[in-house]
C-alpha positions in Angstrom: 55.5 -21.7 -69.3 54.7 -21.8 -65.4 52.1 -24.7 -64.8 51.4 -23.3 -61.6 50.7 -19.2 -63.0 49.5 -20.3 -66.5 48.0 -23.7 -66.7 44.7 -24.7 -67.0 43.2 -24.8 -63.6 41.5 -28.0 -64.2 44.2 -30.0 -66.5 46.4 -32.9 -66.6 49.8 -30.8 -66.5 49.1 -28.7 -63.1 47.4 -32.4 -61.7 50.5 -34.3 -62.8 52.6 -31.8 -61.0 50.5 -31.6 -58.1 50.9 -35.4 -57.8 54.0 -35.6 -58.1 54.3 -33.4 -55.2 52.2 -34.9 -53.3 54.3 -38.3 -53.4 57.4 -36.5 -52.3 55.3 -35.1 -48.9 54.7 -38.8 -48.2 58.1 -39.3 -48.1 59.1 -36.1 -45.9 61.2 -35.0 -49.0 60.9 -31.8 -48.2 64.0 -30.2 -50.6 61.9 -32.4 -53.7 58.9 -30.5 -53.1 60.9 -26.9 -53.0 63.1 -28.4 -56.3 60.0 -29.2 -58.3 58.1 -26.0 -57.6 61.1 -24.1 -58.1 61.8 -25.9 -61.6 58.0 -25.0 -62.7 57.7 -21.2 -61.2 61.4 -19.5 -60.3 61.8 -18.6 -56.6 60.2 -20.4 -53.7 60.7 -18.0 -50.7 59.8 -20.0 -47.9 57.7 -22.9 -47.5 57.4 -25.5 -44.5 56.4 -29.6 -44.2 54.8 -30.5 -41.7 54.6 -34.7 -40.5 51.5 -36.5 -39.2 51.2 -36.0 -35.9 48.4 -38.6 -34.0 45.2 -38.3 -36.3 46.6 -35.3 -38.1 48.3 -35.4 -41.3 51.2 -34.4 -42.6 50.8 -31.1 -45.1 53.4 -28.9 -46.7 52.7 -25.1 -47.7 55.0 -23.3 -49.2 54.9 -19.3 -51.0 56.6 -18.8 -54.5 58.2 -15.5 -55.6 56.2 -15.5 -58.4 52.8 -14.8 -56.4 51.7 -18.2 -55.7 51.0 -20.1 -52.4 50.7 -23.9 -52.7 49.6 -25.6 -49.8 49.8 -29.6 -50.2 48.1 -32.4 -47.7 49.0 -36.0 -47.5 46.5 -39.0 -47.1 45.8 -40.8 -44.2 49.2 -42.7 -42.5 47.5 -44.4 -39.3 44.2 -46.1 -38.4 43.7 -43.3 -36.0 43.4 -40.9 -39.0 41.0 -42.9 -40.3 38.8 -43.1 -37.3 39.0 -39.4 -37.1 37.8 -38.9 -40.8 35.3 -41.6 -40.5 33.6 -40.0 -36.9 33.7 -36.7 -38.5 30.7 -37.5 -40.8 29.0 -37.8 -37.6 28.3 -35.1 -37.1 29.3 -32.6 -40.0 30.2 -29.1 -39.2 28.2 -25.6 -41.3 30.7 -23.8 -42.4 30.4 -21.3 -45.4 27.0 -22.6 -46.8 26.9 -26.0 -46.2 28.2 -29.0 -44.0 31.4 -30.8 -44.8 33.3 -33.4 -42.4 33.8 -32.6 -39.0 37.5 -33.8 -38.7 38.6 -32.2 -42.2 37.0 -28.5 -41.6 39.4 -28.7 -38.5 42.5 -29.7 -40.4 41.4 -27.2 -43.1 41.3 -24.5 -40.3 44.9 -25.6 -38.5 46.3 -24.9 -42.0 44.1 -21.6 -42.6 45.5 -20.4 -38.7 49.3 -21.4 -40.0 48.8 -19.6 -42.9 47.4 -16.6 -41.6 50.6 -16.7 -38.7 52.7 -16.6 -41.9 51.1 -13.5 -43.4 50.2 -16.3 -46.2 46.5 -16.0 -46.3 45.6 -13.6 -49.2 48.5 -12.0 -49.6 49.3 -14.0 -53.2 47.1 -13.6 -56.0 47.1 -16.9 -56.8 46.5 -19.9 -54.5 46.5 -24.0 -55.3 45.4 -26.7 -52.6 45.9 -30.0 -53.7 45.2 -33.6 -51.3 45.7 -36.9 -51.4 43.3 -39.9 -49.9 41.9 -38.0 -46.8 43.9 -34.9 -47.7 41.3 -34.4 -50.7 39.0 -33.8 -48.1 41.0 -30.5 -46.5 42.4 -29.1 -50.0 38.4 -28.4 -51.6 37.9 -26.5 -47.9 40.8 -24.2 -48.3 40.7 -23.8 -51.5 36.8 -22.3 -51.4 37.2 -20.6 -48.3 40.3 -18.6 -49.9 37.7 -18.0 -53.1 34.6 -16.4 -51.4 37.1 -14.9 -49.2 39.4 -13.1 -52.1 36.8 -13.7 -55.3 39.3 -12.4 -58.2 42.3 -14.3 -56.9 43.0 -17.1 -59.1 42.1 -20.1 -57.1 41.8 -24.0 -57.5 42.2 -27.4 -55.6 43.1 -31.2 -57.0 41.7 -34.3 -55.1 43.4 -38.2 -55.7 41.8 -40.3 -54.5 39.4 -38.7 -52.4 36.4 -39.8 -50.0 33.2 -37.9 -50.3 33.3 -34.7 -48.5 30.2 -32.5 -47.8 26.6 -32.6 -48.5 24.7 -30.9 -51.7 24.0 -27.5 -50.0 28.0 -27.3 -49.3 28.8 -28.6 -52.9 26.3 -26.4 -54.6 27.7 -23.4 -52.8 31.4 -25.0 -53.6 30.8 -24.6 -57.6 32.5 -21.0 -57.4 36.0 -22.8 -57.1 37.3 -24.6 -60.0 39.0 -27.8 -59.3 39.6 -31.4 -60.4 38.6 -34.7 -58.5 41.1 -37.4 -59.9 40.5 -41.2 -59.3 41.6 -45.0 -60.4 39.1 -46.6 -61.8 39.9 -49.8 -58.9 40.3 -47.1 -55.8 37.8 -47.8 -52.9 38.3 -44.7 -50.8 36.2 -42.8 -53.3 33.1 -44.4 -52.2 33.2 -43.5 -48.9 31.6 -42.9 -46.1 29.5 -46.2 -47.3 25.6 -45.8 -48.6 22.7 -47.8 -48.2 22.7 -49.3 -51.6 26.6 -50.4 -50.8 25.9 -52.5 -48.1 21.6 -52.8 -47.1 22.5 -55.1 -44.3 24.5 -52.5 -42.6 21.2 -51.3 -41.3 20.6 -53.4 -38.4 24.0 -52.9 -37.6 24.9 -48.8 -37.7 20.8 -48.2 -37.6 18.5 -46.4 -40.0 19.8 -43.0 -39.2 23.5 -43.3 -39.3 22.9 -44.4 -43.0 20.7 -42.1 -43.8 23.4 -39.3 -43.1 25.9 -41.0 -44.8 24.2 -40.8 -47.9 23.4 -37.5 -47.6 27.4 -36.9 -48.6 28.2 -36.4 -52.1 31.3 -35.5 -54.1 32.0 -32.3 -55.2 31.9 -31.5 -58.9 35.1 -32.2 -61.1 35.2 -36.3 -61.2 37.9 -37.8 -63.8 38.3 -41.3 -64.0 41.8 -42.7 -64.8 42.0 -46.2 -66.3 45.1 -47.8 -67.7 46.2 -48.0 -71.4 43.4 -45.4 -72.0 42.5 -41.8 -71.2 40.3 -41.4 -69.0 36.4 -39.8 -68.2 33.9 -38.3 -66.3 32.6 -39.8 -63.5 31.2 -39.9 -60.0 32.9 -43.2 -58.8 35.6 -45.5 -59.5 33.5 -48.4 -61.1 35.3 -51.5 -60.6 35.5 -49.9 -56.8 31.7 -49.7 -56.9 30.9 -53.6 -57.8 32.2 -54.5 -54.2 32.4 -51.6 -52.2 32.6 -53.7 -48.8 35.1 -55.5 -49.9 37.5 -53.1 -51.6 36.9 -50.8 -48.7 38.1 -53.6 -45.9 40.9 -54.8 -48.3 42.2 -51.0 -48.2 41.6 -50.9 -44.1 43.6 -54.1 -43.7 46.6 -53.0 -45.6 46.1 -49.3 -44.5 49.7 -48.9 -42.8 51.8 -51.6 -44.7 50.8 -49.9 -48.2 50.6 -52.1 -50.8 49.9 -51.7 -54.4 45.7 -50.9 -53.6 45.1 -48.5 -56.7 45.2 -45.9 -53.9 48.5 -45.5 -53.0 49.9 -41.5 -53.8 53.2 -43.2 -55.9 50.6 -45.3 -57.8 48.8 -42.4 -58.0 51.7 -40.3 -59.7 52.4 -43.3 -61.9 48.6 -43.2 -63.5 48.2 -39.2 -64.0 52.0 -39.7 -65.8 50.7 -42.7 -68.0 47.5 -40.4 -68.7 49.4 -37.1 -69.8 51.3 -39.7 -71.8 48.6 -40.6 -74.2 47.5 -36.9 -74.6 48.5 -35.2 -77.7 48.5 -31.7 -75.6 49.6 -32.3 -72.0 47.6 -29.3 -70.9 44.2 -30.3 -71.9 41.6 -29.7 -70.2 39.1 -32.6 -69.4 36.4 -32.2 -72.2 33.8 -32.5 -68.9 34.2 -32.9 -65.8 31.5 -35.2 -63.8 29.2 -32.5 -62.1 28.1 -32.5 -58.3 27.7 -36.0 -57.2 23.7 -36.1 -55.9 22.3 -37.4 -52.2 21.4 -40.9 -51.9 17.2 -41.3 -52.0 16.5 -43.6 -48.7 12.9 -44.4 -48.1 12.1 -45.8 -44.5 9.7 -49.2 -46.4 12.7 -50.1 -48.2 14.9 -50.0 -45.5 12.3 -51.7 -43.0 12.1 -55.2 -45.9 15.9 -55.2 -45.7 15.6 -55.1 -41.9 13.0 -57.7 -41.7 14.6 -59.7 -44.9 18.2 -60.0 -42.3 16.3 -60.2 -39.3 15.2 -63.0 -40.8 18.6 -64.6 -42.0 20.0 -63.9 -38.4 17.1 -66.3 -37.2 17.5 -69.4 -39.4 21.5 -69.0 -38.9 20.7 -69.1 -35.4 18.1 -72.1 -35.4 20.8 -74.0 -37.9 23.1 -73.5 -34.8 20.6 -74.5 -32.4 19.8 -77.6 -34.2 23.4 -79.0 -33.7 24.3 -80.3 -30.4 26.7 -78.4 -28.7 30.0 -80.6 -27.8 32.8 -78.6 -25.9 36.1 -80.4 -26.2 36.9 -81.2 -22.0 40.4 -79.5 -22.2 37.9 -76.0 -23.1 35.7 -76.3 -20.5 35.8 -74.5 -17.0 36.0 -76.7 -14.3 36.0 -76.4 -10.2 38.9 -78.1 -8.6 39.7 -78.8 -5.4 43.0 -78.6 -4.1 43.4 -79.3 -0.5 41.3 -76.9 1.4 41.4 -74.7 -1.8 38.9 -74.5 -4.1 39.9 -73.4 -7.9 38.7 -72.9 -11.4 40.4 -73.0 -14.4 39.6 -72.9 -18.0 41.6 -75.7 -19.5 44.8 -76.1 -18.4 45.0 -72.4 -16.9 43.8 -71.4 -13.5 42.0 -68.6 -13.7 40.5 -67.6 -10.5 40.3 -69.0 -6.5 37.0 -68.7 -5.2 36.0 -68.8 -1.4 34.7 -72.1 -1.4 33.0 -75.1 -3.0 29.8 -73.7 -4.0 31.1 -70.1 -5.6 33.9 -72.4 -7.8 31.2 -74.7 -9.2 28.3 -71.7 -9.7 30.9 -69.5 -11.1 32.1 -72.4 -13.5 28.8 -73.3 -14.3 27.9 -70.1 -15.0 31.2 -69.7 -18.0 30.4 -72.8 -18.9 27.1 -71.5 -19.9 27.6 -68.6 -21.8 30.7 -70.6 -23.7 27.5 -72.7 -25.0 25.5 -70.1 -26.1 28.1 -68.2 -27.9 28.4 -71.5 -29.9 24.6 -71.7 -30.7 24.4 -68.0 -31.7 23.8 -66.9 -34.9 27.3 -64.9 -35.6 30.2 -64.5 -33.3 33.3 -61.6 -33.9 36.0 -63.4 -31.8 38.2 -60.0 -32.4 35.8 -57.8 -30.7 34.6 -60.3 -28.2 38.6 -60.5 -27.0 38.7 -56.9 -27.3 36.1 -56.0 -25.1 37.0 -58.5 -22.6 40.3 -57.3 -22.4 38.7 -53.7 -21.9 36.5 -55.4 -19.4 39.2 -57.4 -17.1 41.0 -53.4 -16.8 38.5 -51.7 -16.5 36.9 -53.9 -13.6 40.3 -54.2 -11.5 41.3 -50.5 -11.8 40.9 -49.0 -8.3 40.4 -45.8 -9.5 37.9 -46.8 -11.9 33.7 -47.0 -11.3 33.7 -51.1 -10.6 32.6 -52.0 -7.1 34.0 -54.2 -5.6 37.4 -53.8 -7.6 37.9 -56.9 -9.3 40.9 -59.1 -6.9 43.6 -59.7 -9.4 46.2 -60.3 -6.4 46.0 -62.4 -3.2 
């Protein structure tokens, strides 16, 4: 029997075999993909991969003989992916009832335009979108738009390991469209973009409103949680994920590119839907419920002003336990005026880093480093990474003729 014509829209078998899939786009194995469609439903007639490209990922689509259009997208393969999924929740786009992410409703609609350049769109009875990661944010969107588009076509989409999506007026709407939100039990990704209750000192940092979008995003209906040596149930969140979320969400960032065993990865992924399917008696069964629409987070303005105050507060004594330790800057750190012959210098260390015009600009200007080198060590928190970061920005920016410094900073004599 054809999984993809006959199976239960919302079962292990077609999720299985859309994961499997799935893995082989990751790879590029584009002949695997056509092989294991073919082997389930007779007769792929054409069908395309398509690799990341910058911030866009990689997808495959592909049209059967037997009616059937599959369209397939990978998760996220760069950091600049992930900063394009991450700004698109700032703002969210209206589209068909509701807002979803910005950056996946415009994947979703360079994949709807391919498909309708085919002669794809609509013109098979029966259409499956499937993602992984950051692809489970693009599959739901076709998947519904082909549904209220063509409403007796048999239609469906499968999510592994995907972040939160839209907000409740776009999920509500989204309930037409049968579909299945697969997750490890350990994955992070899940839980974004971040709530208030994740992380309450994120406040002071990304600000009231920022967070008070973010939890505005929920996840569609159709949660199943996969755990290992068991099969799984309904729910909204992967709950070993959920007792750190920072933490499992910068662990996941860190490794994003190297890939590493994360409970995220699509081949891990493949391995827990086969383990699941493997303690089923029926291979094809259905989930006995699937975890309904996820609902918006409930942020009141006094709670979030006494976890304002409450690290406003922390901030302040880390800061005075700074200031009550004398400051002691080993000599080889410190920037220093020196005069050589006629020339006066200053150098940080053992590095010369500028030549000033005379006596009095090499001492102010070293006095002045000196300074600010102090106060960064009584402040409260420092992020060395950024603070290098922006200076390097800084030094570029500030010596580029063509740029808006004036004077242009001298970088050659």
């Amino acid at each position: 029997m054809s999984i993809l014509l006959n199976g239960a829209v919302e079962g292990h078998a077609l999720g299985k075999l859309l994961i499997t899939a799935l893995n082989y786009l990751r790879q590029g194995n584009q002949p695997y993909v056509d092989s294991l469609l073919s082997t389930d439903t007779p007769g792929v007639i054409a069908s395309t991969l398509y690799p990341a490209n910058g911030g866009n990922l990689a997808f495959y689509v592909a049209r059967l003989n037997a009616g059937v259009v599959v369209v397939l997208v990978s998760g996220i393969e760069s950091l600049q992916a992930a900063a394009g999924l991450y700004s698109g929740y700032w703002p969210a786009t209206n589209n068909l009832g509701g807002s979803v992410n910005s950056w996946s409703q415009a994947q979703a609609d360079a994949i709807k335009a391919l498909l309708i350049a085919k002669g794809w769109w609509g013109g098979s009875a029966n259409f499956i979108a499937a993602g992984h990661s950051a692809g489970g944010t693009v599959a739901p969107i076709l998947a519904d738009t082909m549904k209220q588009a063509f409403p007796s076509y048999r239609v469906c989409w499968h999510t592994f390991g995907s972040p939160r999506l839209g907000m409740l007026d776009r999920a509500q709407v989204a309930e037409r469209t049968p579909g299945a939100r697969w997750f490890w039990h350990a994955d992070p990704v899940p839980l974004l973009p971040l709530r208030f209750a994740d992380a309450p000192w994120l406040v002071p940092v990304l600000g009231y409103i920022p967070l008070l979008h973010a939890g505005l995003y929920v996840h569609w209906r159709g949660g199943w949680q996969l755990i290992p040596g068991e099969v799984g149930h309904p729910e909204e969140l992967p709950v070993d994920a959920a007792v750190s979320p920072v933490t499992s969400i910068a662990t996941w960032l860190a490794n994003i590119e190297s890939e590493p065993n994360s409970g995220h990865n699509v081949h891990e992924y493949q391995a827990f839907m086969e383990a699941e399917c493997s303690l089923l008696t029926n291979t094809d069964v259905n989930p006995t419920r699937l975890e309904p629409v996820e609902q918006p987070e409930s942020l009141q303005r006094r709670v979030v002003n006494r976890v304002e105050a409450q690290f406003a507060e922390s901030i302040a004594n880390a800061e005075h336990r700074q200031n009550a330790i004398p400051v002691v800057i080993p000599t080889p750190e410190v920037w220093k005026a020196v005069r050589q012959g006629r020339i006066w210098i200053v150098t940080l260390g053992d590095q010369q880093i500028a030549i000033a015009g005379g006596k009095k600009a090499a001492r102010g200007l070293a006095r002045l480093m000196n300074e600010a080198f102090r106060r960064l060590q009584r402040t409260a928190v420092v992020d060395p990474t950024a603070l290098t970061q922006q200076l390097d920005a800084y030094l570029v920016a500030a010596s580029d003729p063509a740029g808006a410094f004036r004077p242009v900073m001298n970088t050659t004599f």
